[in-house]
C-alpha positions as CSV (number, residue, x, y, z in Angstrom):
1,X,-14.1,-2.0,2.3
2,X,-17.5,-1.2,1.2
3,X,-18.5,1.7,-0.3
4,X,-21.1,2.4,2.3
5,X,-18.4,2.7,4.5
6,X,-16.2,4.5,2.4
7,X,-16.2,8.9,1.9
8,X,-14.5,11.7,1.4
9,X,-13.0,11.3,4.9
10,X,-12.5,8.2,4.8
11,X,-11.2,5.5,2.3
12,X,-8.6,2.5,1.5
13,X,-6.4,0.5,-0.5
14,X,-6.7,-2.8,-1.2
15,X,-3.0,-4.9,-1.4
16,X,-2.2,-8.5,-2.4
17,X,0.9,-10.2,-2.1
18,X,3.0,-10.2,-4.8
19,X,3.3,-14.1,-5.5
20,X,5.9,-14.1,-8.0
21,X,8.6,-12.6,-5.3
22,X,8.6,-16.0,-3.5
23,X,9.2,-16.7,-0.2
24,X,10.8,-14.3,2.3
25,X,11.5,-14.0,5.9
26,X,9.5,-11.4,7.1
27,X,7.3,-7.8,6.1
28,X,9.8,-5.8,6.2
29,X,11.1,-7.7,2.7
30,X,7.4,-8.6,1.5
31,X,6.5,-7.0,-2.1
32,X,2.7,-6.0,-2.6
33,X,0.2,-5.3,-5.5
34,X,-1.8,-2.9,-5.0
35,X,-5.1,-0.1,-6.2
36,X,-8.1,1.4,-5.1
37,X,-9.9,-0.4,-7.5
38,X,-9.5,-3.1,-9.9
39,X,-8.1,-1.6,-12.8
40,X,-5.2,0.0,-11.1
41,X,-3.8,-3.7,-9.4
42,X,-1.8,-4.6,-12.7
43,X,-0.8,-0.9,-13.9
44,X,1.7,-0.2,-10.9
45,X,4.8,-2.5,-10.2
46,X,4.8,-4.2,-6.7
47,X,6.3,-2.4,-3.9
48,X,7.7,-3.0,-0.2
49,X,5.9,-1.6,2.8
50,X,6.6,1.4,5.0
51,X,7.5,1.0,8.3
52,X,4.2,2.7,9.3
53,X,1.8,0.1,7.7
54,X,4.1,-2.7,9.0
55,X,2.7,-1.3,12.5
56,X,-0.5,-1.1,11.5
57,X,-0.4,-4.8,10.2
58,X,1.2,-6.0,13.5
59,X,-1.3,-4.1,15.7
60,X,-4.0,-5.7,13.9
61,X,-2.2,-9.3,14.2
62,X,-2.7,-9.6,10.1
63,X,1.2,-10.3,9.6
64,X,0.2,-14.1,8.7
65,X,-2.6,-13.4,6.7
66,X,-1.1,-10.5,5.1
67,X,2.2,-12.5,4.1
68,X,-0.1,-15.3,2.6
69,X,-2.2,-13.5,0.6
70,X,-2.6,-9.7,1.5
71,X,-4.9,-7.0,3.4
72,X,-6.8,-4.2,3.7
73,X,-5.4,-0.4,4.3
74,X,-7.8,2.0,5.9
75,X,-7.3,5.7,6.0
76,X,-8.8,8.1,7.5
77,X,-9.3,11.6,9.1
78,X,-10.3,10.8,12.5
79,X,-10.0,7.0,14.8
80,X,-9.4,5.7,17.7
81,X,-7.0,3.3,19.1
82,X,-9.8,1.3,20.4
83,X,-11.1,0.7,17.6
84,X,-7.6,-0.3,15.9
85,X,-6.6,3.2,14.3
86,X,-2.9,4.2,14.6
87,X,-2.5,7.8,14.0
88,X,0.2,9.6,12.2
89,X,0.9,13.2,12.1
90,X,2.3,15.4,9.2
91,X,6.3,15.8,9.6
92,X,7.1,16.9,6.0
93,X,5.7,18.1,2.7
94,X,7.7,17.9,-0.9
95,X,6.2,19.0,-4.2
96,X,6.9,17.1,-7.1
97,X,6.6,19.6,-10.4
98,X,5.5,17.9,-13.7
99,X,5.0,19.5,-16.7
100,X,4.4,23.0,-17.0
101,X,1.6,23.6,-15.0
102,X,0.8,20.8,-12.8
103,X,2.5,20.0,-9.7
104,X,2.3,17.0,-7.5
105,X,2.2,17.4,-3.3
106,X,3.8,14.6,-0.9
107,X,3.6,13.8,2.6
108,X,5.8,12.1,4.9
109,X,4.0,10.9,7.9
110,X,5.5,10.0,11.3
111,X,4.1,8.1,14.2
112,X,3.6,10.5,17.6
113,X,4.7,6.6,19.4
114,X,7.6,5.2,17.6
115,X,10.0,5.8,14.9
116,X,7.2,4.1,12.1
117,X,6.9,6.0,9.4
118,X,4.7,6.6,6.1
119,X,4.3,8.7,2.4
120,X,1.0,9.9,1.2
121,X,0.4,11.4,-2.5
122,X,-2.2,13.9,-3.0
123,X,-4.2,12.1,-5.4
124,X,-6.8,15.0,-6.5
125,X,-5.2,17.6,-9.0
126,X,-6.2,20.2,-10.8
127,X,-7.5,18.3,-13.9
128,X,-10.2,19.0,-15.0
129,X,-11.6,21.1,-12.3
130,X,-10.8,19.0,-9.8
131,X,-10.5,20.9,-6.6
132,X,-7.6,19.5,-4.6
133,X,-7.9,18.5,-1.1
134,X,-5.3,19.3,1.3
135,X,-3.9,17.0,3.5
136,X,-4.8,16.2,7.0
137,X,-2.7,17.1,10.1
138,X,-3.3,13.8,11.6
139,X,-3.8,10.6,9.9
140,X,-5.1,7.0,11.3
141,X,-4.9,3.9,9.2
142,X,-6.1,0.6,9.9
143,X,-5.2,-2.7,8.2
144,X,-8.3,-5.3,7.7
145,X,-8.3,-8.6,6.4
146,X,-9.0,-9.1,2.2
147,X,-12.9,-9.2,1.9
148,X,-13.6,-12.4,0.3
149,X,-14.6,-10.8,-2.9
150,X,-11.1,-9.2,-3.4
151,X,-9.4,-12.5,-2.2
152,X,-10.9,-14.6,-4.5
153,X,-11.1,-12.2,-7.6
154,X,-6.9,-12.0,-6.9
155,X,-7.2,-15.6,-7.1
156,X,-9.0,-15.9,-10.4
157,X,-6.6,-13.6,-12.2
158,X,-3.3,-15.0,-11.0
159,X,-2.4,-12.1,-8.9
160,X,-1.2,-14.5,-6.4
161,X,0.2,-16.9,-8.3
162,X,4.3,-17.5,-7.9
163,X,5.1,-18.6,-11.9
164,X,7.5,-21.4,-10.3
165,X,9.1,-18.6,-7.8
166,X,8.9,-20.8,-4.7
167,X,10.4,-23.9,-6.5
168,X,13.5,-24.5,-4.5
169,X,16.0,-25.3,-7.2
170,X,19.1,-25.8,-5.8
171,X,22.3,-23.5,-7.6
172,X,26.1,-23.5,-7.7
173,X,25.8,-21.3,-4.8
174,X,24.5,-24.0,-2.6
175,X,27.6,-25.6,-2.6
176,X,30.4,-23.3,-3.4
177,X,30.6,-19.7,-1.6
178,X,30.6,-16.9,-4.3
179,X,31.6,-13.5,-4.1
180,X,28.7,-10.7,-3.3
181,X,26.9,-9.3,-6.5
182,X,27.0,-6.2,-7.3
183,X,25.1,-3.9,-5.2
184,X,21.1,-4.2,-6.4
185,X,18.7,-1.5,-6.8
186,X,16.4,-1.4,-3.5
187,X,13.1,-1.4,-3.8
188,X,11.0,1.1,-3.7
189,X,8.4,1.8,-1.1
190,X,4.9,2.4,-1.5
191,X,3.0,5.7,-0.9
192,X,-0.7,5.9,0.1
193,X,-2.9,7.8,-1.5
194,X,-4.6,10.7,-0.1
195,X,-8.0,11.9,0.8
196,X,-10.4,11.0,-2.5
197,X,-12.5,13.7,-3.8
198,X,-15.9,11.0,-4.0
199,X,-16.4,7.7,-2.6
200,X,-15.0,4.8,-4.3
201,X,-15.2,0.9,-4.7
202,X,-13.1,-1.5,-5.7
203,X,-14.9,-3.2,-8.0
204,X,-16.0,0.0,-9.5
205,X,-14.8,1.3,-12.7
206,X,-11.4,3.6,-11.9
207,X,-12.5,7.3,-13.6
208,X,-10.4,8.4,-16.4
């Protein structure tokens, strides 16, 4: 998303398939790398989608694209269906407490149509002087394709790449049926970030 697009009220995230998962059937099992800009891609671990960006991806017919390689997240405070916004509205609020001082507000987000459902972090704390924003009522996201710029600067550092994870090997359980593992750890879910308190880029340097 460019940055002349991008403000206060409205802004994205930028998420790339995580190649090393491998192949899998469908979204719903999909792992993604993810950042507003650059920097952040390989500081967080990959997550699974919520139900309410699934939708968004659908709506926007990007399931192929975004299985292959990735896609763009729009949010913002205002939309349209028309133009290919899917609004969500405010259903519950949670605050994390860290530290002594600083606490950390969270959003769950449900769709007025359908059971599709999403988490939002406030992103702007108190650091600083950083004057928190607070939340909107309604939110409307909108998945995009990669820009070419993000697609192939995933491609030049590997972010994409599977590290032999789609090499079909076969195992002793091809052939002989084992018992069920123990029970795994799910994965976890990623939240979307809130309103920004400036415009960003991607390819801009992340503030620190």
């Amino acid at each position: 998303m460019d940055k002349t697009v991008q403000s206060r009220a409205r802004w994205s995230l930028t998420l790339f398939r995580d190649g090393k998962q491998g192949d899998v059937s469908n979204l719903g099992e999909a792992r993604f790398r993810y950042g507003r800009w650059a920097d952040e891609v390989d500081e967080i671990h990959s997550r699974e989608l919520p139900s309410g960006v699934i939708r968004a991806i659908d709506f926007a017919r990007l399931s192929e694209e975004a299985m292959e390689s990735g896609f763009e997240l729009e949010m913002s405070l205002s939309g349209s269906i028309e133009s290919g916004w899917l609004p969500f509205d405010t259903a519950l609020s949670v605050t994390t407490e860290f530290g002594r001082r600083y606490q950390r507000p969270q959003y769950l987000y449900v769709s007025p149509d359908d059971e599709s459902s999403l988490n939002m972090i406030q992103t702007v704390l108190p650091f600083c002087g950083n004057r928190p924003r607070e939340p909107p009522t309604r939110l409307w996201i909108r998945a995009r394709e990669l820009p070419l710029r993000a697609l192939f600067w995933a491609l030049e550092n590997g972010v994409l790449d599977s590290d032999g994870a789609d090499d079909h090997q076969m195992t002793l359980s091809t052939w002989v049926e084992l018992p069920p593992r123990g029970r795994s750890r799910k994965p976890s879910v990623l939240s979307l970030p809130g309103p920004p308190s400036d415009p960003y880029g991607f390819f801009e340097r992340a503030p620190e």
